[in-house]
C-alpha positions in Angstrom: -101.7 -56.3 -57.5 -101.4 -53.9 -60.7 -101.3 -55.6 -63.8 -97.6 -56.7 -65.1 -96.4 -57.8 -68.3 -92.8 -58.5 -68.5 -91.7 -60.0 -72.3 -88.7 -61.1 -72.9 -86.8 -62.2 -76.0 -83.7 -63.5 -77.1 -81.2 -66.1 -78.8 -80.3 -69.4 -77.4 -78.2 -69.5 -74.2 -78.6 -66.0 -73.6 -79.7 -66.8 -69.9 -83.5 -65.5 -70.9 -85.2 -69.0 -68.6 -82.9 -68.8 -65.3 -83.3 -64.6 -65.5 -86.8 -64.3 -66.6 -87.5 -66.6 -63.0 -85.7 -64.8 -60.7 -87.4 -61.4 -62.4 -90.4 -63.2 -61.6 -89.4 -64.0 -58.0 -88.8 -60.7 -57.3 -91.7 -59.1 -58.8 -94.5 -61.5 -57.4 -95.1 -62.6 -60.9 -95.7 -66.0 -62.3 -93.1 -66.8 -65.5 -94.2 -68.7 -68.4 -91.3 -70.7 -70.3 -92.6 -70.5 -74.3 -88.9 -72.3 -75.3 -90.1 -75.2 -73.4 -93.8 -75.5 -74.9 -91.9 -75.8 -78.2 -90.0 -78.3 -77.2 -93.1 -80.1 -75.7 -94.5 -80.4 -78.4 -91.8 -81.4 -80.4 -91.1 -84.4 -78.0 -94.8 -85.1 -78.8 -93.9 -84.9 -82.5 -90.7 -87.1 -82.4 -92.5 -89.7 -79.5 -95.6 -90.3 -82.0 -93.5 -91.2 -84.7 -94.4 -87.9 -86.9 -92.3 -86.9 -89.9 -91.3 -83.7 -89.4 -90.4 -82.7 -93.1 -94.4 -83.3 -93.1 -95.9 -79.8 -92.3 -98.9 -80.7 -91.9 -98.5 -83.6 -90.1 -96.4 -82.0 -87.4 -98.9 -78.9 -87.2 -101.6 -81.3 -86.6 -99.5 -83.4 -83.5 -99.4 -79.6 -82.1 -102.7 -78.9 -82.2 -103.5 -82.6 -80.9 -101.1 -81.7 -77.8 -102.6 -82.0 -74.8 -99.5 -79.9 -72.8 -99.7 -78.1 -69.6 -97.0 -76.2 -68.3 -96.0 -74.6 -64.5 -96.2 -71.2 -64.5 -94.3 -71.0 -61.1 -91.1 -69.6 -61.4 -90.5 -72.4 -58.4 -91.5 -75.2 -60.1 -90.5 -76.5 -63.4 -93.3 -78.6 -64.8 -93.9 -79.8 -67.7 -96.5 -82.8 -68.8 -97.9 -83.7 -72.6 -100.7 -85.7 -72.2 -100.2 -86.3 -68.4 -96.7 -87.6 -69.3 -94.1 -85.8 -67.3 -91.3 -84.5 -70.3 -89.8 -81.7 -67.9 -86.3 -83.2 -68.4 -86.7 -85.1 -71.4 -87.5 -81.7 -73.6 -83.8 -80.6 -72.5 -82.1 -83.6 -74.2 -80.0 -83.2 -77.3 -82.6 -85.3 -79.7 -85.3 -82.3 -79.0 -82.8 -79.4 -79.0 -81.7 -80.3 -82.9 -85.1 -81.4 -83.4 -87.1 -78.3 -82.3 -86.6 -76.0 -85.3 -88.7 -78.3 -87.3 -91.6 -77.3 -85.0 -90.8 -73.4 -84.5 -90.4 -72.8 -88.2 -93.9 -74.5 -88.7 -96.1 -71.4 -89.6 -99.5 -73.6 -88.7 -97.8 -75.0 -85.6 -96.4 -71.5 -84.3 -99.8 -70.1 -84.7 -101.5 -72.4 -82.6 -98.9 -72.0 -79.7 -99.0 -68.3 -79.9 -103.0 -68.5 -78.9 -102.2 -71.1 -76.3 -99.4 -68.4 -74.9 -101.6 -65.6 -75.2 -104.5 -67.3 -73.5 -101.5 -67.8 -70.9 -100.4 -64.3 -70.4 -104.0 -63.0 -70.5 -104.8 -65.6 -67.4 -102.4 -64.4 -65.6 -101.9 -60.5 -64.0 -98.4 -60.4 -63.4 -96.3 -62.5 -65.9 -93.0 -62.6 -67.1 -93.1 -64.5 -70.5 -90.1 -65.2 -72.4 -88.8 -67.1 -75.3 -88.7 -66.2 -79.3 -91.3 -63.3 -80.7 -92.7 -62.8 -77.3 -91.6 -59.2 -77.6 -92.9 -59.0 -81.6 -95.8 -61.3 -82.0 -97.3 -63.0 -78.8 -97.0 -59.8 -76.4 -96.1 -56.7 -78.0 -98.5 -54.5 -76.0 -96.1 -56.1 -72.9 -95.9 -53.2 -70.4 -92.2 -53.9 -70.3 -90.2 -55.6 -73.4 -86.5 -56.8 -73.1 -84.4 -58.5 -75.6 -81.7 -60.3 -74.0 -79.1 -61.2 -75.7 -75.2 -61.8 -75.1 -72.2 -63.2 -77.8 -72.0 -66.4 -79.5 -68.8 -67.4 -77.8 -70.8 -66.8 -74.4 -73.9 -68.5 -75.1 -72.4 -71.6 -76.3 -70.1 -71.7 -73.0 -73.4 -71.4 -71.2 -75.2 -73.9 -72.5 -72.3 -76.0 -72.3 -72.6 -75.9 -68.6 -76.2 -76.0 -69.1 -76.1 -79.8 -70.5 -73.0 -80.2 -68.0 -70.5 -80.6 -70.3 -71.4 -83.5 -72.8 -72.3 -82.0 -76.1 -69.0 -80.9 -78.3 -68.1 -77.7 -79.3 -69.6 -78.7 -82.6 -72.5 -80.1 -80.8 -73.1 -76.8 -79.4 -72.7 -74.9 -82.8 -75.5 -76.6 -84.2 -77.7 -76.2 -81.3 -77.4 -72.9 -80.5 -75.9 -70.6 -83.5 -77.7 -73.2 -86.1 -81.0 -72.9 -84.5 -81.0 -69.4 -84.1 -79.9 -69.2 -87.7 -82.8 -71.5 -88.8 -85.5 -70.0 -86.4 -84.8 -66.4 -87.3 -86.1 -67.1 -90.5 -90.1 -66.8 -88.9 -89.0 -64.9 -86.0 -87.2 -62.0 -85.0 -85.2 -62.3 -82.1 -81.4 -60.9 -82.5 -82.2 -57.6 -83.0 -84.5 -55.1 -80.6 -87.3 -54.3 -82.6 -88.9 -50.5 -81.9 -89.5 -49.7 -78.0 -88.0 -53.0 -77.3 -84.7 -52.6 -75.0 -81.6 -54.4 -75.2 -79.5 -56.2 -72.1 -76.2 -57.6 -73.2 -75.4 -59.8 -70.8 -72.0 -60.8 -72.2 -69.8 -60.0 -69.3 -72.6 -59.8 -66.9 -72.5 -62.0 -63.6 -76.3 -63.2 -63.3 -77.4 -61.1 -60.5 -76.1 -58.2 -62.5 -77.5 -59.4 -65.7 -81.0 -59.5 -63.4 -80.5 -55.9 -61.9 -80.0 -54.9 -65.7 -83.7 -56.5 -66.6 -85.3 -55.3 -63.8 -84.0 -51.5 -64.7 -85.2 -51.9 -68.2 -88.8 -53.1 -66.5 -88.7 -49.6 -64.2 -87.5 -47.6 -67.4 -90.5 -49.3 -69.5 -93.3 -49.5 -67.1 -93.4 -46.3 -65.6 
């Protein structure tokens, strides 16, 4: 199989995890979920007690992690020290939590290399989540940024967490945390060579025909 690096990039509830796996699917490709290492780690953070206004306390609980994550778009895996957090990392506590983590300049640095040791493991990989397209793959032979409204990223996330977080729940997890988080990285706007799918009023298998055009357009 040829080497392929798909990166893709985006905002909160822009549908980057549930695309990014089917891309994978259906280009033999293994998909590596960075969102979810941050919140890992956070979990790791928050469940050892850590302050996290303490930078340097919470930069060394990340590089104390011992994490491993599923890179099968199949199977969604993930343990910190053999402790299975796959659904625990999804609940509210680590989602308003989180930014305290990817704002950490020492702690982002040391997930990057554990990304990029990832990616370069790996032939064919889709890897998505914040900077992948800027800082942690931007030699990616394809890069997307996915992105979609505010109104329709907070409806799917919504549906996401099945329908128990308030509208103003929501707000602060997804337009708040992108607000924060795009302070260390860029994610809202398509940096140079980087294309953009709005997925907005885009079905998902249309939103997934969309990536895998920009992937043709890119890698050829």
């Amino acid at each position: 199989m040829e080497r392929l690096v798909i990166a893709v990039d985006g905002p909160s509830g822009s549908g980057k995890s549930s695309v990014s796996k089917e891309t994978a699917r259906r280009l033999d490709a293994v998909y590596l979920d960075t969102g979810a290492m941050y919140r890992a780690v956070t979990w790791h953070a928050l469940d050892a007690g850590t302050d996290l206004s303490d930078a340097a306390a919470v930069a060394d609980a990340v590089r104390a992690a011992d994490l491993e994550i599923s890179t099968d778009p199949d199977l969604e895996s993930v343990k910190i020290h053999g402790t299975d957090v796959t659904e625990a990392i999804r609940e509210p506590f680590v989602s308003e939590a989180v930014s305290a983590v990817a704002t950490n300049l020492e702690a982002r640095a040391e997930l990057v290399r554990r990304q990029r040791e990832i990616i370069a493991a790996n032939p064919r990989i889709v890897a998505e989540g914040r900077d992948i397209t800027t800082v942690v793959a931007p030699d990616a032979d394809a890069r997307i940024l996915l992105t979609a409204s505010e109104e329709a990223r907070m409806r799917r996330r919504g549906l996401q967490l099945g329908g128990t977080q308030s509208a103003q729940d929501l707000q602060r997890q997804v337009v708040a945390r992108d607000a924060k988080d795009s302070t260390v990285s860029s994610f809202l706007i398509a940096s140079d060579g980087v294309a953009t799918v709005d997925s907005s009023d885009l079905d998902f298998e249309e939103t997934v025909q969309a990536v895998l055009a920009a992937v043709t357009a890119q890698s050829n």
